[in-house]
PyMOL Python script that loads the backbone (N, CA, C, O; Angstrom):
from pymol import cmd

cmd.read_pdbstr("""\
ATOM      1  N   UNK A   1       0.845  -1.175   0.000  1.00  0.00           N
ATOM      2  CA  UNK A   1       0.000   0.000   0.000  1.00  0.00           C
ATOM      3  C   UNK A   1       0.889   1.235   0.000  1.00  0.00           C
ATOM      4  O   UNK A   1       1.838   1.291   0.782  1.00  0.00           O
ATOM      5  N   UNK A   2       0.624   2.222  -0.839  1.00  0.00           N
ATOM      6  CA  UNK A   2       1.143   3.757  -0.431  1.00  0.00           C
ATOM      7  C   UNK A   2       0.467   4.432  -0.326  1.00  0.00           C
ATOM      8  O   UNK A   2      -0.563   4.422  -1.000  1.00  0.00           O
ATOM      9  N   UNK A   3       0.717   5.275   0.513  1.00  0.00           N
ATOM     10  CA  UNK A   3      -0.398   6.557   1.079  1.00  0.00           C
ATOM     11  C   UNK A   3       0.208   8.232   0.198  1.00  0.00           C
ATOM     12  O   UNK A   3       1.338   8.697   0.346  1.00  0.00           O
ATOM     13  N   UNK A   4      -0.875   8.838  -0.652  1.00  0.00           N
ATOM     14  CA  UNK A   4      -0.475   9.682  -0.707  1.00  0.00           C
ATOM     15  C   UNK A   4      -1.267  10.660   0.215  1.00  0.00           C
ATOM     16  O   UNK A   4      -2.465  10.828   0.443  1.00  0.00           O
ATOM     17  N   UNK A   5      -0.349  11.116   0.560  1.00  0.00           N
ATOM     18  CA  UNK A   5      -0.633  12.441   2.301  1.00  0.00           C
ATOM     19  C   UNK A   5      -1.082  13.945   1.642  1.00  0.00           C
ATOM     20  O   UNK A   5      -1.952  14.748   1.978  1.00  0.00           O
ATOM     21  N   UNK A   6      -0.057  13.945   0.525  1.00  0.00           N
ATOM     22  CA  UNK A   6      -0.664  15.645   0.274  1.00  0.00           C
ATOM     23  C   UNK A   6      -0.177  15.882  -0.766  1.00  0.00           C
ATOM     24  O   UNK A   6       0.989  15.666  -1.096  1.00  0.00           O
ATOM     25  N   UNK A   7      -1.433  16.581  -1.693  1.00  0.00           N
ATOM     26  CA  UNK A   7      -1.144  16.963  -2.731  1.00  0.00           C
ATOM     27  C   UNK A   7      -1.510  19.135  -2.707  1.00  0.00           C
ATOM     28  O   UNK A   7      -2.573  19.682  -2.412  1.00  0.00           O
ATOM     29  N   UNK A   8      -0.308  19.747  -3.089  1.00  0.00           N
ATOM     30  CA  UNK A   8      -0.916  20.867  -2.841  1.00  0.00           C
ATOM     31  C   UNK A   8       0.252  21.425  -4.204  1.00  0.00           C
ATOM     32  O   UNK A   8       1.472  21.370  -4.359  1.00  0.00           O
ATOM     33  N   UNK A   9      -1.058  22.025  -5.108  1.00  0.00           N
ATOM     34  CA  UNK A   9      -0.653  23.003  -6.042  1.00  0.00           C
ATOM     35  C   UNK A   9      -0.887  24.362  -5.660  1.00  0.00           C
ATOM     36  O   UNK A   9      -2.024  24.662  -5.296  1.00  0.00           O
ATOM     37  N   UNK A  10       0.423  25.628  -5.700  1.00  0.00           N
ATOM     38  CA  UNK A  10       0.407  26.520  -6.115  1.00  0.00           C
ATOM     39  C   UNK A  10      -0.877  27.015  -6.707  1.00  0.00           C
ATOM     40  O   UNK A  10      -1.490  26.332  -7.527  1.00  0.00           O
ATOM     41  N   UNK A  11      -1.502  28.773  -6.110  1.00  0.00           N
ATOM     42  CA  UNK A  11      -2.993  29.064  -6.278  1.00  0.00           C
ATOM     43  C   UNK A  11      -2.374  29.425  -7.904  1.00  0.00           C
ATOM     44  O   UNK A  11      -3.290  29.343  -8.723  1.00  0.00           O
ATOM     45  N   UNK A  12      -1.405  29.697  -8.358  1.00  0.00           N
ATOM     46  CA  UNK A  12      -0.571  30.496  -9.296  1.00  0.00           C
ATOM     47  C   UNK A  12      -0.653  29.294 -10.446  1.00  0.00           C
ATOM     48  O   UNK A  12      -0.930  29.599 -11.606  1.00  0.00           O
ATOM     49  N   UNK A  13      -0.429  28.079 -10.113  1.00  0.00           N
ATOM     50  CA  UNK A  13      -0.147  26.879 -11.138  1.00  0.00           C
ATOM     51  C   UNK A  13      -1.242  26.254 -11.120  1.00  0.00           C
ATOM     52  O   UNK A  13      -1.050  25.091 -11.473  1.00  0.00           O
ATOM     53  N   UNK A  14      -2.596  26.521 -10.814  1.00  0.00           N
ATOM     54  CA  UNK A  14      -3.541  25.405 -10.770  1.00  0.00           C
ATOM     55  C   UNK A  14      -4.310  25.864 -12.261  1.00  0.00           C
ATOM     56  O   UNK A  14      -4.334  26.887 -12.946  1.00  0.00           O
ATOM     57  N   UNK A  15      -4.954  24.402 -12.344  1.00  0.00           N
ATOM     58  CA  UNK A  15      -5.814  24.749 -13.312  1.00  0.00           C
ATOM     59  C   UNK A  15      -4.742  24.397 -15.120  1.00  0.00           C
ATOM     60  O   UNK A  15      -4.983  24.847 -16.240  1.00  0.00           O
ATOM     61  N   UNK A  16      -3.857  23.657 -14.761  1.00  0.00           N
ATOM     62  CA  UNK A  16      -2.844  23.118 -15.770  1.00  0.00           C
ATOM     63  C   UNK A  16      -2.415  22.281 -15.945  1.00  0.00           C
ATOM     64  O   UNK A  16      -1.444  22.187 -16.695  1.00  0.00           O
ATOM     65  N   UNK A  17      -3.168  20.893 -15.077  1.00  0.00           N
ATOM     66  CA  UNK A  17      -2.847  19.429 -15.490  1.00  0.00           C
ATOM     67  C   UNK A  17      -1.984  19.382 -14.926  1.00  0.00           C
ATOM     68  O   UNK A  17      -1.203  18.665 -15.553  1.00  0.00           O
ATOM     69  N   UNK A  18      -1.387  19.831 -13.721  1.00  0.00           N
ATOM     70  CA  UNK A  18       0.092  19.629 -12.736  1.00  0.00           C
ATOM     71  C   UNK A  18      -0.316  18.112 -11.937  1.00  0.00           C
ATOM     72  O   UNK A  18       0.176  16.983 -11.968  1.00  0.00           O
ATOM     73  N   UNK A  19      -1.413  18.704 -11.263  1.00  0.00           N
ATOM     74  CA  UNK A  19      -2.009  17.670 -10.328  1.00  0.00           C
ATOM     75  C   UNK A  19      -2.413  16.290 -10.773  1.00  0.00           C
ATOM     76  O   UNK A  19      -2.339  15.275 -10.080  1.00  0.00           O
ATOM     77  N   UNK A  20      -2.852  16.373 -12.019  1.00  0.00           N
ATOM     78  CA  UNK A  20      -2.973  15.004 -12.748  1.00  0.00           C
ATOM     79  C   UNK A  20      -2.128  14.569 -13.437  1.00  0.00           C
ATOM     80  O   UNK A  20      -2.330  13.398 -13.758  1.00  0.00           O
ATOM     81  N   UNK A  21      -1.090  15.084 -13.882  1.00  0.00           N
ATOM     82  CA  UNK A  21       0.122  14.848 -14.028  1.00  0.00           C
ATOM     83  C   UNK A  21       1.134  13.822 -12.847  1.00  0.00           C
ATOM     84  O   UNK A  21       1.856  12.861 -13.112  1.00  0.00           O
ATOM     85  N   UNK A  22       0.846  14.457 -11.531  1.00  0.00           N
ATOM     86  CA  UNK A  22       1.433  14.564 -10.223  1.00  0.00           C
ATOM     87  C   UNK A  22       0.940  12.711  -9.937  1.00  0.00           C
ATOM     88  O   UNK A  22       1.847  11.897  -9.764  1.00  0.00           O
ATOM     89  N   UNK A  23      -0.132  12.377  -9.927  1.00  0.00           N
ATOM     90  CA  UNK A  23      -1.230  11.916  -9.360  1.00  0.00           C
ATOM     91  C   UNK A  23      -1.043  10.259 -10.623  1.00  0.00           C
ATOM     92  O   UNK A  23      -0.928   9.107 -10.204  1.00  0.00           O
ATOM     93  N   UNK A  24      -1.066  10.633 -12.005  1.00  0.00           N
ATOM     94  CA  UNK A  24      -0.774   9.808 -12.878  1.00  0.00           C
ATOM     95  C   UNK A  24       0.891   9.253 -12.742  1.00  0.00           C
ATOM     96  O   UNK A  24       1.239   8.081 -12.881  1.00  0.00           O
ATOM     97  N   UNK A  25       1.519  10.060 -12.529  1.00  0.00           N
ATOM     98  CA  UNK A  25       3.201   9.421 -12.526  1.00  0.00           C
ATOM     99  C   UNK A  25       3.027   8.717 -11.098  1.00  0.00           C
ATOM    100  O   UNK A  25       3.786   7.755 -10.977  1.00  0.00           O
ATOM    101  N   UNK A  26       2.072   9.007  -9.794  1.00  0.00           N
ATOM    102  CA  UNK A  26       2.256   8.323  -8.654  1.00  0.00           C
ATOM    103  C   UNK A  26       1.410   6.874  -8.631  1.00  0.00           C
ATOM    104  O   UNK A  26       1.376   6.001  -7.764  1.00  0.00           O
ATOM    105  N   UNK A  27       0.692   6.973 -10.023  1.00  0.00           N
ATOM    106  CA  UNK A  27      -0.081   5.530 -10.350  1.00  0.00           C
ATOM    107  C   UNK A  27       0.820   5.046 -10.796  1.00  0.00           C
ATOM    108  O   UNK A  27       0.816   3.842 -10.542  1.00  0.00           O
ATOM    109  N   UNK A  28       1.912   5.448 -11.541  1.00  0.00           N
ATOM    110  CA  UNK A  28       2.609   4.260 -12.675  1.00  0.00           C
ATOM    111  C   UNK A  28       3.426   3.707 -11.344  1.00  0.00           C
ATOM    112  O   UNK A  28       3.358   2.546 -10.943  1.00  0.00           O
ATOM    113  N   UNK A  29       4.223   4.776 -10.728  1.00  0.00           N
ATOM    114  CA  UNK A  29       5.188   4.578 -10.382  1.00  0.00           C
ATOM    115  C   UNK A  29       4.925   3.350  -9.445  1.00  0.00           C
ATOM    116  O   UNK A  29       5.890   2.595  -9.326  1.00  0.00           O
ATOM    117  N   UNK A  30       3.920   3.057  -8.839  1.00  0.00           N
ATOM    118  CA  UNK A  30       3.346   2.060  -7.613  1.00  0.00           C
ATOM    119  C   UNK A  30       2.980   0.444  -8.417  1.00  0.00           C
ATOM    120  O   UNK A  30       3.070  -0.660  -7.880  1.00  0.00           O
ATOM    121  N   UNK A  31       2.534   0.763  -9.916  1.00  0.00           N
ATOM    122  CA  UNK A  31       2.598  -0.484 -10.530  1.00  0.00           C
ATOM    123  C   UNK A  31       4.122  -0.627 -10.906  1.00  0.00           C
ATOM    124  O   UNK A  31       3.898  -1.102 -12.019  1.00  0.00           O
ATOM    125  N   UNK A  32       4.956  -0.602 -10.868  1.00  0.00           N
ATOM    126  CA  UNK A  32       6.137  -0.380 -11.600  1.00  0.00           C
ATOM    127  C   UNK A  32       6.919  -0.882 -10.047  1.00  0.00           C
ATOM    128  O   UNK A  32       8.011  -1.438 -10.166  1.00  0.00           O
ATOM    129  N   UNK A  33       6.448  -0.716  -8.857  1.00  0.00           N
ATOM    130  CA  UNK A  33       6.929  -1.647  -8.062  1.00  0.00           C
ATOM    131  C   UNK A  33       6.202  -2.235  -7.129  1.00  0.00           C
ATOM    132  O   UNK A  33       6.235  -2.188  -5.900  1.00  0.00           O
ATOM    133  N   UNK A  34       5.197  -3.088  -8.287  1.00  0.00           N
ATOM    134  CA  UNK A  34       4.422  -3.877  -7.675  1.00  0.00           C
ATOM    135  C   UNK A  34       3.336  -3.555  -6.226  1.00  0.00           C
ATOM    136  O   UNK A  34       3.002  -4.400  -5.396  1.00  0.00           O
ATOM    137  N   UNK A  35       2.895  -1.923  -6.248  1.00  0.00           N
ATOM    138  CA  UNK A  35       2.223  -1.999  -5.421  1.00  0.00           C
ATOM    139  C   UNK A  35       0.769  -1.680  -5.452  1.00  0.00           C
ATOM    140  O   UNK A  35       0.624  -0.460  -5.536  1.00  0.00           O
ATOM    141  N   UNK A  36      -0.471  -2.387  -5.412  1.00  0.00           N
ATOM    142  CA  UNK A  36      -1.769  -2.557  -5.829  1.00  0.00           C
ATOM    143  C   UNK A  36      -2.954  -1.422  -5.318  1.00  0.00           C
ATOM    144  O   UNK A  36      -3.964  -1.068  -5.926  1.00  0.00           O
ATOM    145  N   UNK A  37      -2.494  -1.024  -4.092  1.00  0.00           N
ATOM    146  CA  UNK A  37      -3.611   0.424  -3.803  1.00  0.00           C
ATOM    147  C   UNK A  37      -3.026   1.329  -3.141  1.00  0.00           C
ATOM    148  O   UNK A  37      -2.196   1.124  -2.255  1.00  0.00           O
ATOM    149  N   UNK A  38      -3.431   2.430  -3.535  1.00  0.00           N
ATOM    150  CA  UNK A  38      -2.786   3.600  -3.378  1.00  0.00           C
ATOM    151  C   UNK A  38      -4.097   4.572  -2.265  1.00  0.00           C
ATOM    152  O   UNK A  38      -5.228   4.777  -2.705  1.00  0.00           O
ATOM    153  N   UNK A  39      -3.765   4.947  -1.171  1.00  0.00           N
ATOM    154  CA  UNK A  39      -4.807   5.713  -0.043  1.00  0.00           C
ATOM    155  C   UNK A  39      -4.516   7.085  -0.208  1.00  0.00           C
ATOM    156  O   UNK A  39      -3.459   7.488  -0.694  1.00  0.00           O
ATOM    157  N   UNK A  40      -5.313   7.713   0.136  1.00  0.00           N
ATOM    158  CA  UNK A  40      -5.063   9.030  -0.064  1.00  0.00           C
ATOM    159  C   UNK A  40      -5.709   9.705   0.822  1.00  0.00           C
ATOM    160  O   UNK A  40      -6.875   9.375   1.038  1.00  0.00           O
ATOM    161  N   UNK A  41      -5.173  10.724   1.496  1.00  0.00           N
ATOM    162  CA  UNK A  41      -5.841  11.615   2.547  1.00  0.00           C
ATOM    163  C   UNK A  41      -6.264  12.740   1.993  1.00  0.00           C
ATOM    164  O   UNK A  41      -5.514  13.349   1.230  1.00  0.00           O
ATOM    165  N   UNK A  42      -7.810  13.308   2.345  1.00  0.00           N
ATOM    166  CA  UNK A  42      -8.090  14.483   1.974  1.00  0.00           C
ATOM    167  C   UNK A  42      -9.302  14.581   2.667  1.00  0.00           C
ATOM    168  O   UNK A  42     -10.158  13.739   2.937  1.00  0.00           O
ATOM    169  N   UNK A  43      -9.158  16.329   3.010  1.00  0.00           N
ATOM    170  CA  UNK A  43     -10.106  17.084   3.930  1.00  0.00           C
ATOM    171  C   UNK A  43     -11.465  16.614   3.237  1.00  0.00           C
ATOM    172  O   UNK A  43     -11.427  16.091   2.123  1.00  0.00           O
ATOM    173  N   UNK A  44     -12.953  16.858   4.083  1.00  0.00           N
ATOM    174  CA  UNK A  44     -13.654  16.062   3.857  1.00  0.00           C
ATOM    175  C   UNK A  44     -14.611  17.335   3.291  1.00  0.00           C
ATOM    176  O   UNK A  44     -15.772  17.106   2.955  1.00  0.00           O
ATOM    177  N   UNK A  45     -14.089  18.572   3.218  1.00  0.00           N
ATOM    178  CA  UNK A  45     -14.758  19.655   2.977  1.00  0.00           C
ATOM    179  C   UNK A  45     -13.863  20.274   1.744  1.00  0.00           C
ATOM    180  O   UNK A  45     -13.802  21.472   1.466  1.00  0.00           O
ATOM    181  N   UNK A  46     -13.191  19.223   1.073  1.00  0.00           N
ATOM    182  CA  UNK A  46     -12.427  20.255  -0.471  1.00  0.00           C
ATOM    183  C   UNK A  46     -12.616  18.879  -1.428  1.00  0.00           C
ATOM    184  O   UNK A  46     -12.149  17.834  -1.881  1.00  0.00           O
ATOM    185  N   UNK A  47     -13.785  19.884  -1.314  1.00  0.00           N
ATOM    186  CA  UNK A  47     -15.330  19.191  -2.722  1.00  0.00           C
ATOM    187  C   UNK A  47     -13.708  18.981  -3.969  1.00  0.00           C
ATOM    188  O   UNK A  47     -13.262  17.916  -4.397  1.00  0.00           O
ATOM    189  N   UNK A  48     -13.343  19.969  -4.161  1.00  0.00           N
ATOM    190  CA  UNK A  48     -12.016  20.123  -5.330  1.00  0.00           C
ATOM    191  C   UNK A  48     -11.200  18.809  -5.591  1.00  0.00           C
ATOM    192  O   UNK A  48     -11.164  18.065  -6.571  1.00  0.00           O
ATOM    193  N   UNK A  49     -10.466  18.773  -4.208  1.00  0.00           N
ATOM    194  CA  UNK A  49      -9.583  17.363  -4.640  1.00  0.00           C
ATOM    195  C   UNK A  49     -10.580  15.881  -4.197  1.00  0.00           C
ATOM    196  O   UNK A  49     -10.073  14.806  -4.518  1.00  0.00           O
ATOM    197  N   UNK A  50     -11.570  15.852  -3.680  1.00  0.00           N
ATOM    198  CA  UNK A  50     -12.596  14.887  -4.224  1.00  0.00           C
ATOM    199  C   UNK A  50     -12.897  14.817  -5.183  1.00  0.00           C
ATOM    200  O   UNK A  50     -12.512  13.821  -5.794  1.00  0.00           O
ATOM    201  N   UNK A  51     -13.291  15.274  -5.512  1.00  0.00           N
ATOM    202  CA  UNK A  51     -13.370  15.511  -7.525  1.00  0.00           C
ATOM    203  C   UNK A  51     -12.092  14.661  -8.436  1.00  0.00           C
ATOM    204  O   UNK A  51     -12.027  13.647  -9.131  1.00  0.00           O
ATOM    205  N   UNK A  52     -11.147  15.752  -7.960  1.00  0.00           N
ATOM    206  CA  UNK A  52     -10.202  15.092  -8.380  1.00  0.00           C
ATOM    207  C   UNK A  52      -9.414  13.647  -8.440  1.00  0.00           C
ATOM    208  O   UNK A  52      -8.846  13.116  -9.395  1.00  0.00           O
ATOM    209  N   UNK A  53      -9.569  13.232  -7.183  1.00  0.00           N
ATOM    210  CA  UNK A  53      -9.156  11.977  -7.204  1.00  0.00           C
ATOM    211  C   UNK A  53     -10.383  10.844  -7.493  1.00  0.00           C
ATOM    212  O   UNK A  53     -10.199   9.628  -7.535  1.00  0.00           O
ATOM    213  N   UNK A  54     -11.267  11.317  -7.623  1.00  0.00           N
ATOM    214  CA  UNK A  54     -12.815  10.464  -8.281  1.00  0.00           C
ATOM    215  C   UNK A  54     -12.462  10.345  -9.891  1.00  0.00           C
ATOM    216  O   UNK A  54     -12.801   9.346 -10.526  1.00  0.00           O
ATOM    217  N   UNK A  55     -11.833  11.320 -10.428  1.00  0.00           N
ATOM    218  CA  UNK A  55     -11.860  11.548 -11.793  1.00  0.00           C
ATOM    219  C   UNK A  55     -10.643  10.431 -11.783  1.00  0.00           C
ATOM    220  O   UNK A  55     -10.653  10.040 -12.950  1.00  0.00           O
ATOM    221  N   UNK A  56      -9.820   9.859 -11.240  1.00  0.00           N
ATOM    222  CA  UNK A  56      -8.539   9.397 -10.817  1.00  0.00           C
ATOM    223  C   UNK A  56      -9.161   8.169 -10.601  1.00  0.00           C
ATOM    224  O   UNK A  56      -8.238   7.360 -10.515  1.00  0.00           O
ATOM    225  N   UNK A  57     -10.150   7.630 -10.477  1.00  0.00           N
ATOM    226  CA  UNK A  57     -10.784   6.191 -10.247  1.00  0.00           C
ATOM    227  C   UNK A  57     -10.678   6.031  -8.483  1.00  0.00           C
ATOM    228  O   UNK A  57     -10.763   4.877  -8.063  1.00  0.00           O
ATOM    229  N   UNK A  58     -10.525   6.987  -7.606  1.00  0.00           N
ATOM    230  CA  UNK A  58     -10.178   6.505  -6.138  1.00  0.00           C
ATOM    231  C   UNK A  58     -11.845   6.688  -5.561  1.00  0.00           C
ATOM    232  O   UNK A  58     -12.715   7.525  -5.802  1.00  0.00           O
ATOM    233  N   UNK A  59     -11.802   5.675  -4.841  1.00  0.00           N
ATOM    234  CA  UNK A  59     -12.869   5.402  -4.278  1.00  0.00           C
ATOM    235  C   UNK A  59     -12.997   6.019  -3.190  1.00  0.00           C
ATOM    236  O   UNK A  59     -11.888   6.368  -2.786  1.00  0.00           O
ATOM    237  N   UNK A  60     -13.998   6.391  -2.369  1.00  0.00           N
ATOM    238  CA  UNK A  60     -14.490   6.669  -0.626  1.00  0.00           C
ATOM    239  C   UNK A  60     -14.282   5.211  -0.091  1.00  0.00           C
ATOM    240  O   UNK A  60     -14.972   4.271  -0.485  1.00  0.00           O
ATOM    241  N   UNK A  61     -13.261   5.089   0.852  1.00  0.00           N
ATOM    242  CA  UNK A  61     -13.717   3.697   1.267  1.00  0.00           C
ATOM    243  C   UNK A  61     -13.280   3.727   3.230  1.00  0.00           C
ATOM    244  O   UNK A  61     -13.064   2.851   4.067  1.00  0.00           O
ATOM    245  N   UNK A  62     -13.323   5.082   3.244  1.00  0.00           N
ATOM    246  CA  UNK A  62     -14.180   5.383   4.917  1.00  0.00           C
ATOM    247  C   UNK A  62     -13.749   6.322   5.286  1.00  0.00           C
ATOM    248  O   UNK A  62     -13.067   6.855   4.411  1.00  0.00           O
ATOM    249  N   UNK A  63     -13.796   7.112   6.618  1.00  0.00           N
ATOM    250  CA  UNK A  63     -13.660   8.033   6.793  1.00  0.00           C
ATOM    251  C   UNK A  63     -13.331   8.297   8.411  1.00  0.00           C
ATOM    252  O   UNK A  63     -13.702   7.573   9.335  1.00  0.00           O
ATOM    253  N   UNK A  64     -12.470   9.626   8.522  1.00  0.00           N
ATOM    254  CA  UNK A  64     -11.497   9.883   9.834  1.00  0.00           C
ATOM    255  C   UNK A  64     -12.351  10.856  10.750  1.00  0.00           C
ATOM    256  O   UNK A  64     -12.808  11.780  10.077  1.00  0.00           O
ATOM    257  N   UNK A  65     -12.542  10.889  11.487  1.00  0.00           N
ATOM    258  CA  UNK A  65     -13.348  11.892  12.444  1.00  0.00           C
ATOM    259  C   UNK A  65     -12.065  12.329  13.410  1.00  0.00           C
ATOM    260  O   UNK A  65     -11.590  11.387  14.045  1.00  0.00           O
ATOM    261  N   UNK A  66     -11.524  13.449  13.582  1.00  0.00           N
ATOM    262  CA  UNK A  66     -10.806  14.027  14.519  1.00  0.00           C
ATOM    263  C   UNK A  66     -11.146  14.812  15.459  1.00  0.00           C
ATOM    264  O   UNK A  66     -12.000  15.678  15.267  1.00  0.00           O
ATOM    265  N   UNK A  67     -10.538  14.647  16.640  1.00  0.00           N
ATOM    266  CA  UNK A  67     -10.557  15.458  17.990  1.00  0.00           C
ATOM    267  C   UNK A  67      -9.766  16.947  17.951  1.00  0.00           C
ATOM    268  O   UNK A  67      -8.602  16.583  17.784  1.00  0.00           O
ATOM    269  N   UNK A  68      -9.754  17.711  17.982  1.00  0.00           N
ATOM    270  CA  UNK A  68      -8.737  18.895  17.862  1.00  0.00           C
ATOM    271  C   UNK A  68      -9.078  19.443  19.315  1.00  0.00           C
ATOM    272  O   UNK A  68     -10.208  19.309  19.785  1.00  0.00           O
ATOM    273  N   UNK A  69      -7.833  20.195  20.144  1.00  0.00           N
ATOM    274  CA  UNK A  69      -8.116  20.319  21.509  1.00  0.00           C
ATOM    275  C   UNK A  69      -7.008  21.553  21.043  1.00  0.00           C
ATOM    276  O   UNK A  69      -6.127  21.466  20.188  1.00  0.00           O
ATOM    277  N   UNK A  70      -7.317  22.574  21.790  1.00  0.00           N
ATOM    278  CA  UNK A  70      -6.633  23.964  21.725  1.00  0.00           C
ATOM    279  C   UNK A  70      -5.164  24.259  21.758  1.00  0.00           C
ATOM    280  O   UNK A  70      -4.904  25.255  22.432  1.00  0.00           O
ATOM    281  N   UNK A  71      -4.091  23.638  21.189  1.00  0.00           N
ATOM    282  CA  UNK A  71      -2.968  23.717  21.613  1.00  0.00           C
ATOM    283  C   UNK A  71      -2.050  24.520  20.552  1.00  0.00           C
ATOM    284  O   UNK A  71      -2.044  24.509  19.322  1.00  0.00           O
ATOM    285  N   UNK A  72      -1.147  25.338  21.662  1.00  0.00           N
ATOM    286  CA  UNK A  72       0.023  26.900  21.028  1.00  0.00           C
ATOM    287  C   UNK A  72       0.473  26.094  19.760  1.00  0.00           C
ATOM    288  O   UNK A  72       0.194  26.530  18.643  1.00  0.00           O
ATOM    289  N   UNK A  73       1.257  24.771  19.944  1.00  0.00           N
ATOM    290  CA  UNK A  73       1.643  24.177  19.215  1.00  0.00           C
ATOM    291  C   UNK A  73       1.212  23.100  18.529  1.00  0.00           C
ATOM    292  O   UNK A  73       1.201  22.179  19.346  1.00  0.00           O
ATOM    293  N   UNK A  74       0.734  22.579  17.140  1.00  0.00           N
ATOM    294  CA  UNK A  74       0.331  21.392  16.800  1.00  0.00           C
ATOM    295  C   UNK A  74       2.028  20.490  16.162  1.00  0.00           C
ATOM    296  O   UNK A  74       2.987  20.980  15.564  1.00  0.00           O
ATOM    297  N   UNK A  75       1.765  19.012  16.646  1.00  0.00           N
ATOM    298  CA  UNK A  75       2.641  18.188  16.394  1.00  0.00           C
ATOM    299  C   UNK A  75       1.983  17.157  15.594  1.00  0.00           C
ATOM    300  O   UNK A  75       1.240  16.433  16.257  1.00  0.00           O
ATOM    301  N   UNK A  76       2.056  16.900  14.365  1.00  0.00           N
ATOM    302  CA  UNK A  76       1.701  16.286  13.144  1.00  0.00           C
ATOM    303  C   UNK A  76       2.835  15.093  13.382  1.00  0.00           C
ATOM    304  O   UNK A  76       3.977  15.298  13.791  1.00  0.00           O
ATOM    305  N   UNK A  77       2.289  13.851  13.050  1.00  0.00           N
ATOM    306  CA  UNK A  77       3.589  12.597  12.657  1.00  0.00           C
ATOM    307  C   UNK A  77       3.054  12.074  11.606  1.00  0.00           C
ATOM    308  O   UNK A  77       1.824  12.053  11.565  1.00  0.00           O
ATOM    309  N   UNK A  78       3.592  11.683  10.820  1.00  0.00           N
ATOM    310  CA  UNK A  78       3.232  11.000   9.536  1.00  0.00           C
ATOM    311  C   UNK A  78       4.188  10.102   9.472  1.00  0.00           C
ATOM    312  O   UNK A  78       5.404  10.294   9.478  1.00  0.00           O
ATOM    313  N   UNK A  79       3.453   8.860   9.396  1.00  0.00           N
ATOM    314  CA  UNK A  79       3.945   7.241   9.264  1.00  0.00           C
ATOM    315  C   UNK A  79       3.585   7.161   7.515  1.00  0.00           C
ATOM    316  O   UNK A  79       2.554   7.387   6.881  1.00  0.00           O
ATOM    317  N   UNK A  80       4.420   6.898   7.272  1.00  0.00           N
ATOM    318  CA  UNK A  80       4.399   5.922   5.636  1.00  0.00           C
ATOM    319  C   UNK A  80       5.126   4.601   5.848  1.00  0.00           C
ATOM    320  O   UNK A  80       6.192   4.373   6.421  1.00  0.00           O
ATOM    321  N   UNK A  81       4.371   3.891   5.310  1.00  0.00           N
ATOM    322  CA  UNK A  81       4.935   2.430   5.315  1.00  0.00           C
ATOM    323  C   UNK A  81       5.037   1.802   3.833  1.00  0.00           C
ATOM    324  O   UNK A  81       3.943   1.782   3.269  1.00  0.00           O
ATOM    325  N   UNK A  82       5.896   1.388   3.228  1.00  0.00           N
ATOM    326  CA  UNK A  82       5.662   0.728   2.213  1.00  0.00           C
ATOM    327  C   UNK A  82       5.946  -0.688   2.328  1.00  0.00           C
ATOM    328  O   UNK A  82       7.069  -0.910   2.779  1.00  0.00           O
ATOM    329  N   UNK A  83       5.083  -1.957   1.981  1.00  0.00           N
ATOM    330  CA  UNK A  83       5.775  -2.683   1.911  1.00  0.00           C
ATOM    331  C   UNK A  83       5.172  -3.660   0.574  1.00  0.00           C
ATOM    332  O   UNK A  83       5.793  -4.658   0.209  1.00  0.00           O
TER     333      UNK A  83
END
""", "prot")
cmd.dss("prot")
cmd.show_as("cartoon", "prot")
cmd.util.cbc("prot")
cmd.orient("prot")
């Protein structure tokens, strides 16, 4: 499995086939070493890259509900695993 975490085009470059560009080389590249599904994270309120990755054949296949609690600092970890 690979997870793609984030896709973010430039407000300046959008609208030019970057992202499907971006998105198509990260399909080949995953058959090309044998890897069969590709996950993808995205906010559940940017109608935009839903779209986008629908047009991309990616399915809804569930969904994250988060806690957010008031803090000065946020600490993000991101695990990728390939295997």
């Amino acid at each position: 499995m690979a997870l793609l975490d984030a896709l973010y085009i430039d407000t300046e470059h959008r609208n030019k086939g970057i992202a499907n560009a971006l998105i198509e080389q990260f399909k080949n590249w995953t058959a090309e070493n044998n890897i069969n599904q590709i996950d993808v994270n995205v906010c559940s309120q940017n109608i935009k890259a839903k779209n986008l990755y629908t047009k991309h054949n990616f399915i809804t296949t569930k969904e994250t509900m988060t806690y957010k609690k008031a803090f000065n600092r946020l600490l993000f970890y991101n695990i990728l695993l390939f295997y």
